[in-house]
C-alpha positions in Angstrom: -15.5 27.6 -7.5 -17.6 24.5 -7.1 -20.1 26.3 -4.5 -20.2 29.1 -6.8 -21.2 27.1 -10.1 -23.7 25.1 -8.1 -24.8 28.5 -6.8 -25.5 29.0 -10.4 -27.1 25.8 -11.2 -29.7 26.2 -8.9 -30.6 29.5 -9.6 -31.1 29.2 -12.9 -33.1 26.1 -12.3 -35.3 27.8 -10.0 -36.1 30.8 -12.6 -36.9 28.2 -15.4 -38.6 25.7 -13.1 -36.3 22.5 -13.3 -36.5 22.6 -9.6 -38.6 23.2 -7.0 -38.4 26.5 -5.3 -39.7 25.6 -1.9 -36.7 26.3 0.8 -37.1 23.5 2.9 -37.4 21.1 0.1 -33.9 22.6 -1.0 -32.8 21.4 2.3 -33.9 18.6 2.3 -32.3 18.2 -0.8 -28.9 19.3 -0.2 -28.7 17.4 3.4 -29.2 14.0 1.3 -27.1 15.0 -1.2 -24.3 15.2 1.3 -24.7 12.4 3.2 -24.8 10.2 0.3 -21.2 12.1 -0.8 -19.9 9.5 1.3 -20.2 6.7 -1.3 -17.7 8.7 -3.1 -15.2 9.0 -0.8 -15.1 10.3 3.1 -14.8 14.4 2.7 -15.2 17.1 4.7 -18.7 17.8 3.6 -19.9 14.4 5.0 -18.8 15.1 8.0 -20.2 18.6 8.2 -23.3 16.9 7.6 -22.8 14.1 10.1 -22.2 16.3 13.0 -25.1 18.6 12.1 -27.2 15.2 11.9 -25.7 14.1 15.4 -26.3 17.3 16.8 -30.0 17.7 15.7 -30.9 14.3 16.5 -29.7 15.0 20.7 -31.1 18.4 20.7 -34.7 16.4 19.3 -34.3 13.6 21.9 -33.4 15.6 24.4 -36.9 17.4 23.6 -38.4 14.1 23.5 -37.4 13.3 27.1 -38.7 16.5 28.0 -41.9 16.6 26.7 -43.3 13.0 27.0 -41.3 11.6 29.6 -40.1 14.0 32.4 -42.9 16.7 32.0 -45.8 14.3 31.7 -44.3 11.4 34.0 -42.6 12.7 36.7 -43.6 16.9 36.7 -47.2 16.5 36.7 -47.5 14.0 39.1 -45.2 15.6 40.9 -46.2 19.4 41.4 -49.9 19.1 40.2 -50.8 15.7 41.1 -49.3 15.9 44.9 -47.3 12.3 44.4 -44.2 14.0 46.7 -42.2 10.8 46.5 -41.3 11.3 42.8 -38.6 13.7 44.5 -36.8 10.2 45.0 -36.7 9.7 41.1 -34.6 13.2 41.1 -31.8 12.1 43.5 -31.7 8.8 42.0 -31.0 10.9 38.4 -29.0 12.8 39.7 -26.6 10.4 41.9 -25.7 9.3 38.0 -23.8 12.5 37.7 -21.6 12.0 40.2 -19.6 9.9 38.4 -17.3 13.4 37.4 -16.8 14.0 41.3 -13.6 11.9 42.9 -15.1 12.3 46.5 -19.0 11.7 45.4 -18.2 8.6 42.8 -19.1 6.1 45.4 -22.8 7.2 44.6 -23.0 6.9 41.4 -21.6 3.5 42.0 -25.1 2.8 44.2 -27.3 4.4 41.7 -25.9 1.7 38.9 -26.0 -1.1 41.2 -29.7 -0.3 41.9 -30.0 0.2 38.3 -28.7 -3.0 37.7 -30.7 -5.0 40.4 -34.5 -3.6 38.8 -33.3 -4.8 34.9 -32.2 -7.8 36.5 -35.8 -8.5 38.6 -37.4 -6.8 35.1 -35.3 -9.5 33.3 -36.6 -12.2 35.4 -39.9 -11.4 34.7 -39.5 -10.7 31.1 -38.2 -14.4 30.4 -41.4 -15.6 32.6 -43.9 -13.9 30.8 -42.4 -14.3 27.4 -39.9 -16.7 26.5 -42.1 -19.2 28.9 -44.7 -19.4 26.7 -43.2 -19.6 23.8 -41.7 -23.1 25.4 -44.9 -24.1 25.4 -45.9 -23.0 22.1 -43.1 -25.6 20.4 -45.0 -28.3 21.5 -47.0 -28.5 18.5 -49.1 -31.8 16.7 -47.6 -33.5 14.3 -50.2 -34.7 12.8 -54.1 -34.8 12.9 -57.0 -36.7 12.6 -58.1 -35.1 9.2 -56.4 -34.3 6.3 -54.1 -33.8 5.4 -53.6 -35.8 8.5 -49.4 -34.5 9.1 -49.5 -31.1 9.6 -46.4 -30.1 7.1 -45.5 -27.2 8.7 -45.1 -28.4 12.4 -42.8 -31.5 11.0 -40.3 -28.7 10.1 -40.7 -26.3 13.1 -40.0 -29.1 14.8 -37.1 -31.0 13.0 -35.5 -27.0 13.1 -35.9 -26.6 16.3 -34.2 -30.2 17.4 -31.7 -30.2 15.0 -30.7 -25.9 16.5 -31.1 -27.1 19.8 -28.4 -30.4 19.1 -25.9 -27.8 17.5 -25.3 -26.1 20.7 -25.1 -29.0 23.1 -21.4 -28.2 24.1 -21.6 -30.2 26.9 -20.0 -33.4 25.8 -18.5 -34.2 22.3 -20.7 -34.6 19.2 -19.5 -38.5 18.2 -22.9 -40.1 17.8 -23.7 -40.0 14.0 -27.1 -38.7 14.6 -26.3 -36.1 17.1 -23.6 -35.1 14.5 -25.7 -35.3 11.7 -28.8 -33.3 13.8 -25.8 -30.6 14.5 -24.7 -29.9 11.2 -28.1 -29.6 9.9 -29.0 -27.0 12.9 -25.9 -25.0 12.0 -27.2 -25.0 7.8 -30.9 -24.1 8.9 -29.2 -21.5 11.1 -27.5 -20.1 8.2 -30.7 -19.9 6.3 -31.9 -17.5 9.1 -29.1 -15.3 9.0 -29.1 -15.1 5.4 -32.8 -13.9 5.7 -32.4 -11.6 8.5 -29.6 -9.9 6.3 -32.0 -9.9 3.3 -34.2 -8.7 5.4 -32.4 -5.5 6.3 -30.6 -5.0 3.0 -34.3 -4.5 1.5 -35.0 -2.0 4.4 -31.6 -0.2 3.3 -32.9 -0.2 -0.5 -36.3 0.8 0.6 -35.1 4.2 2.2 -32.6 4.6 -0.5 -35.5 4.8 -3.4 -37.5 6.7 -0.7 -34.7 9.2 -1.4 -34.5 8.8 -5.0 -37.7 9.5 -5.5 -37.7 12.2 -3.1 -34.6 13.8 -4.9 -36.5 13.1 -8.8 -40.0 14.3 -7.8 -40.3 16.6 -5.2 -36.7 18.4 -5.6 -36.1 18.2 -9.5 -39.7 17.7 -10.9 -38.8 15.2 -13.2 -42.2 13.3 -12.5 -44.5 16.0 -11.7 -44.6 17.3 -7.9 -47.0 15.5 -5.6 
């Protein structure tokens, strides 16, 4: 009865142009429509929805992989480019699988350890070439030769980062007064941060939610004139 009255609805909204009559706009549409059903209540169309999401979103990564990863970074060189030893790349890929064989699993247990060892090396390097730096970027002036002569803004980078750093000395017990007092500062500034990085994402969340809103009011029901 429901489908049959919205079945209506949308006709006759179509004929006297409430909405729009573009097909994939209708889509669109409906497919936000029922993934926001959820703040309802869970239901069964939800989770149609959700598994037709899931679904399209591996079938488009899988064509993803294809198209800019294995074709263009392992084929090419490969057949057209006469780099033979991209073969290796294949077994390696495939040793993964063997994981579902009882008498093959040992390896898929090389593969991963091999795995392992290169994001370890890659590791290695990535905390040379980037968090070294950035050790060296904390040691900033305090204060200058003109004015304003303290620079305001390296006073608290640095007070922040002494008083984070104190707050996670675990090493011995915090009974100094200023080690204690440094601590529970770090542990308020660090609350400060977290509270912005969750501000932070809560407006991304409301920023694709009016996306969709508006979506839904201009280009689905008109209400603002299409663009």
């Amino acid at each position: 009865m429901s489908l049959a009255a919205f079945a209506v609805v949308a006709y006759a909204g179509v004929q006297s142009g409430i909405f729009a009559k573009d097909l994939g706009i209708w889509i669109a549409a409906i497919c936000t429509l029922a993934m926001y059903s959820i703040l309802y209540r869970e239901n069964v169309v939800f989770r149609l929805f959700e598994h037709i999401f899931i679904g399209l979103a591996t079938g488009y990564g899988i064509y993803v992989v294809i198209t800019q990863v294995l074709w263009p970074k392992w084929w090419t060189p490969l057949v057209e480019q006469g780099k033979w030893y991209w073969v290796f790349a294949l077994l390696m890929g495939t040793m993964f699988y063997t994981v579902y064989s009882k008498r093959l699993s040992w390896m898929n247990r090389l593969a991963v350890g091999i795995f392992m060892g290169m994001s370890a090396g890659l590791g290695v390097v990535g905390f040379i070439t980037e968090l070294v730096p950035q050790l060296s970027y904390s040691f900033k002036p305090l204060w200058t030769s003109t004015r304003p002569y303290i620079e305001v803004n390296n006073v608290v980078f640095f007070v922040t980062l002494i008083a984070v750093m104190s707050y996670f000395f675990f090493s011995f017990e915090q009974r100094n007064p200023v080690v204690k007092g440094s601590a529970r500062l770090g542990r308020w500034l660090l609350m400060v941060a977290f509270g912005a990085i969750f501000g932070n994402t809560v407006m991304g969340r409301m920023s694709l939610l009016i996306d969709r809103l508006e979506f839904l009011l201009r280009q689905w029901l008109q209400v603002f004139g299409r663009q």
